[in-house]
N, C-alpha and C positions, 0 to 999 in steps of 0.2 A: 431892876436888879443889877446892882456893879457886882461885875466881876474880876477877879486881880491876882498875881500871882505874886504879889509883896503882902509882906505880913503884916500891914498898915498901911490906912488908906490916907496920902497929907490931907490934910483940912481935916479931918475925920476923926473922932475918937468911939473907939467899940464902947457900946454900952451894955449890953448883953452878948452871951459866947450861947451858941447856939447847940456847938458839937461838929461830927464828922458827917458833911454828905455825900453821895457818890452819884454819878450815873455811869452807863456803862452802854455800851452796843457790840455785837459779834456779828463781822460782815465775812462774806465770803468773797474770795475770786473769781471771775466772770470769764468764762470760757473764752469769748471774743477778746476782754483784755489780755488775757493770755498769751493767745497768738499775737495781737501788736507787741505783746514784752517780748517772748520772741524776735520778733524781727526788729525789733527796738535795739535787743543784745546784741545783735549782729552787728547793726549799725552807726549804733552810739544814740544819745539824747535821752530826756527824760522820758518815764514811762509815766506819762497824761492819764491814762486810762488808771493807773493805782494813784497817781496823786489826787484825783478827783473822788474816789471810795476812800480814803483815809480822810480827806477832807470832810466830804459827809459823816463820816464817824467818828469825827472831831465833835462836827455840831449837835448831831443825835447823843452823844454820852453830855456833852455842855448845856442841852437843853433838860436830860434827864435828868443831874444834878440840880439844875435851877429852881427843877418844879417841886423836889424833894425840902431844897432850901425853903420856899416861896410854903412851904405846906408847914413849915415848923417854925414859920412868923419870921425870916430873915429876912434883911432888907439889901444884902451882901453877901459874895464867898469869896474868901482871902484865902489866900496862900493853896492859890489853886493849881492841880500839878497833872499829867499824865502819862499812863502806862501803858504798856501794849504786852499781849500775850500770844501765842500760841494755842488752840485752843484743840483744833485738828486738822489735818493734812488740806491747808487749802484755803482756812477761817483763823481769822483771830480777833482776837480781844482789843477793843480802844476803851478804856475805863477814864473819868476824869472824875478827882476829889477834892475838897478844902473843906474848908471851916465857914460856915455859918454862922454869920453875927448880924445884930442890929448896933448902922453905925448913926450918930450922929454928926452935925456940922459944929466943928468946934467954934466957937467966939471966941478969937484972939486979935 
């Protein structure tokens, strides 16, 4: 399955449009990473502990996208983008979406 976030893929021509897929995950904060962000503010540097939960929920909404695609005969998702929400005090949202096509190898 390619994935891509350009609205064509070179070498490639869509041959079927598939429609809109999405996946999505809703992670929460982790008490322990907390306290390191904490002491992280105090002292400067990146806070490891949220960069590694957004990263997973990077990959769990990219995987849940995939398989919705991969269910509705796509061989591709273009023009793929994401969002983040809010959800409640602590949780939020990482959603990833595109388009769903079957692309071909052009002959040129």
């Amino acid at each position: 399955m390619l994935i891509s976030n350009l609205e064509m893929v070179p070498g490639h021509r869509i041959v079927r449009h598939l429609g809109l897929v999405q996946g999505s995950t809703v992670r929460a904060k982790h008490v322990g990473r907390d306290i390191l962000a904490s002491l992280k503010n105090i002292f400067g540097g990146e806070l490891s502990g949220y960069t590694e939960l957004l990263q997973e929920a990077r990959e769990e909404a990219v995987e849940r996208m995939k398989r919705q695609a991969e269910a509705v005969g796509a061989n591709a998702v273009i023009n793929v983008r994401f969002s983040t929400s809010s959800v409640t005090q602590g949780a939020a949202e990482l959603f990833a979406y595109g388009t769903a096509v079957v692309l071909e190898r052009r002959d040129d």
